[in-house]
N, C-alpha and C positions, 0 to 999 in steps of 0.2 A: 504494500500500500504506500503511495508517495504522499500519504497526505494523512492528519490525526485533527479529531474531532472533538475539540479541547471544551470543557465546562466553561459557563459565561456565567459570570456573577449576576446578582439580582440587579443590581445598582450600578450595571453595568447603561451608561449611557446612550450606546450607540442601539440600544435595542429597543428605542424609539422608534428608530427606522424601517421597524420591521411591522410590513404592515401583519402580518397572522398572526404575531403575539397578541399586537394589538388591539384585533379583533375578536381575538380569543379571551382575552382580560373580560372585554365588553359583555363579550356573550358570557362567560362563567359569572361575573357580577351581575347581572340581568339576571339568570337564574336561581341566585342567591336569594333574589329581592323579591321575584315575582314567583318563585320554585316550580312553576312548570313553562312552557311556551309548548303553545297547539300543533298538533302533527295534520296534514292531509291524509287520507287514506292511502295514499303510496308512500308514507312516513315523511313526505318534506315540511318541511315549517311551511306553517300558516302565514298567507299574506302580509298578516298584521303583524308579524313580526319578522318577514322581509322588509317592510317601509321602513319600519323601526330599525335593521340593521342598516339596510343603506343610507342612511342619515347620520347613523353616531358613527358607521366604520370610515368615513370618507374615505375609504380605500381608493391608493393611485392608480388612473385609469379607470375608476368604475365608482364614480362619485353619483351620487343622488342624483344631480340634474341630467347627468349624462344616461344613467339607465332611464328615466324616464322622457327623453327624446324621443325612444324607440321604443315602449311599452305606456298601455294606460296605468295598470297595475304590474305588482311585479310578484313572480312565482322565484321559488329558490332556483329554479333553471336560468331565469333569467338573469341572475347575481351568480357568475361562477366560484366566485370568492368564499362567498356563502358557501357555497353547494361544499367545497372543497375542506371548510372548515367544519363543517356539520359531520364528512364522513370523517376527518382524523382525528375529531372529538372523540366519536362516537368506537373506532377502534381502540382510542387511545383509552377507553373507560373514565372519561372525565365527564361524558354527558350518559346518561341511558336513555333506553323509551321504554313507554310503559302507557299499554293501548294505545292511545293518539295523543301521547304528549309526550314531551321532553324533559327528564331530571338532572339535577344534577349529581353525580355521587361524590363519596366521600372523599375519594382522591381530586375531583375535579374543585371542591370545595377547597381542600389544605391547598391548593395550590394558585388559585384563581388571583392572588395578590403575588404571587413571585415570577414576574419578567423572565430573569434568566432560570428557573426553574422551568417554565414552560419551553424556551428554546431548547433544551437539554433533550427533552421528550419530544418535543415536534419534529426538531430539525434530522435528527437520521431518519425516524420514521417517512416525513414526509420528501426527501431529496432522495431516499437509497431503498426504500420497499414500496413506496406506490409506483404504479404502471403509469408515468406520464402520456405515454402514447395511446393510452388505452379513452383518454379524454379526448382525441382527435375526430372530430367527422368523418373524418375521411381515414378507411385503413393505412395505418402507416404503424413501419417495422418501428423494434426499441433497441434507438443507438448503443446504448450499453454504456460501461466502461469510465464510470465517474472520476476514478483514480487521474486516466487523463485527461477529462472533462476541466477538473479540476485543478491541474498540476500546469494545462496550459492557458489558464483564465487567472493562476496564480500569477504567472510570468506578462499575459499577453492582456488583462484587464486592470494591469497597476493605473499605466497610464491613458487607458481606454482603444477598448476595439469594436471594430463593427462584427452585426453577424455576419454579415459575407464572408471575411475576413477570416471569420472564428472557422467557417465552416471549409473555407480553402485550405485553411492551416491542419482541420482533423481530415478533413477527404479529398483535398487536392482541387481543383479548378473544373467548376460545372460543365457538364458534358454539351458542350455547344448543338449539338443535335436534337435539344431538347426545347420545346417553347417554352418551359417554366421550370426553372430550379425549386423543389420543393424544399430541399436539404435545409435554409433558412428560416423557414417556418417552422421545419421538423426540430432544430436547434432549440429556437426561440420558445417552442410550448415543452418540451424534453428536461431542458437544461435551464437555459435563463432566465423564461418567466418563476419557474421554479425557485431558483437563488432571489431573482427580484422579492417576490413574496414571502423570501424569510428574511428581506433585508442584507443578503449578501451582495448583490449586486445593484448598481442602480444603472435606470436606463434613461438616456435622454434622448428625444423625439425633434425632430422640427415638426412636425405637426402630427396629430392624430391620424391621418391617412397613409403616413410616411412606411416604404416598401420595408420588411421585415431587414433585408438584406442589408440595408443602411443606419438602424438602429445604432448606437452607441453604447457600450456597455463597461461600466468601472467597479471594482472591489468596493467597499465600504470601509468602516471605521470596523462595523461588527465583523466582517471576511479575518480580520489581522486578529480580530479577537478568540474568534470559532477553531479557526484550521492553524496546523501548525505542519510545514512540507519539512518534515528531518533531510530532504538531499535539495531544497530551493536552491534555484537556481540552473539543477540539472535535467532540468526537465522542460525541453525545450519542443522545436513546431515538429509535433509527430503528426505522420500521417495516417488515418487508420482506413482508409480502401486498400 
């Protein structure tokens, strides 16, 4: 493994940045307060407490005004954020159900005020055992291979890269015989939006329409906190095709 997956203090600052702690604090203290939120009969949270989350999570890129652009109402589908936190609650034993409602248990209780307690537990679960590719519309294989996922975004997102970039560097130069490189999107929902939403990574846009392929993408404060590479430095542009 080129890369160690070091404990973050509670009081650790940069996990501010992270938007799924932060929405996870939200939702564990809302259940503290209110002890259930309403399930749909296919178990997703009730409407009424989608509004309510997309307004206190202001999560980046999926803010309040921006889902409801494109929706009158909003179901947990329609908030991927949501959807995403609800399932690694839900495996992680910090929320239950129970008939059409949602609790909280005892582990999700002792812990719902400790920041870096929560990234401890979220972050292998959700970056190294969920199926990101499994979220895709569209069938698409799973890149693998974190170790160098990781080891050249340690090197190659100090001072910021694009996905293009990211994705020349693991598989070499898009196949010109092709109308559309999908490798950059596959990147971007796989790996980056991934790291984005635990605060490892941040990305800058020039505009909300902007091609996957041209994104920007930098380390954080919390990245230097999280991971620790014992060979940095030697782990350079590997190609994996």
């Amino acid at each position: 493994m080129t890369f160690l997956l070091q404990p973050v203090k509670n009081d650790e600052p940069a996990l501010a940045g992270a938007p799924m702690i932060g929405a996870a604090q939200k939702l564990l203290a809302y259940l503290a307060e209110h002890e259930t939120i309403g399930l749909t009969k296919g178990k997703a949270f009730q409407r009424k407490f989608v509004h309510w989350a997309a307004a206190e999570f202001a999560w980046p890129g999926w803010e309040e005004d921006k889902l409801f652009l494109v929706n009158k109402v909003l179901n947990e589908y329609d908030f991927p954020p949501l959807e995403a936190l609800h399932f690694v609650l839900l495996r992680l034993k910090l929320i239950r159900h129970y008939k059409l409602t949602c609790r909280l248990t005892k582990a999700g209780r002792d812990i719902a005020d400790q920041p870096g307690d929560l990234f401890n537990l979220i972050a292998p679960f959700w970056l190294f055992e969920v199926d990101h590719a499994a979220a895709s519309r569209m069938p698409e294989p799973r890149l693998g291979n974190w170790d160098v996922f990781l080891g050249v975004l340690n090197t190659e997102a100090a001072p910021g890269v694009t996905c293009g970039a990211l994705g020349e560097i693991l598989y070499g130069p898009p196949d010109v015989g092709q109308p559309y490189d999908r490798m950059p999107r596959m990147i971007w929902s796989q790996v980056l939006q991934p790291l984005c939403w635990m605060g490892l990574l941040a990305e800058t846009m020039s505009d909300e329409r902007q091609q996957f392929a041209d994104r920007v993408y930098r380390t954080t404060d919390l990245w230097s906190e999280a991971f620790r590479f014992p060979f940095d430095g030697q782990v350079g542009l590997v190609t994996l095709h």
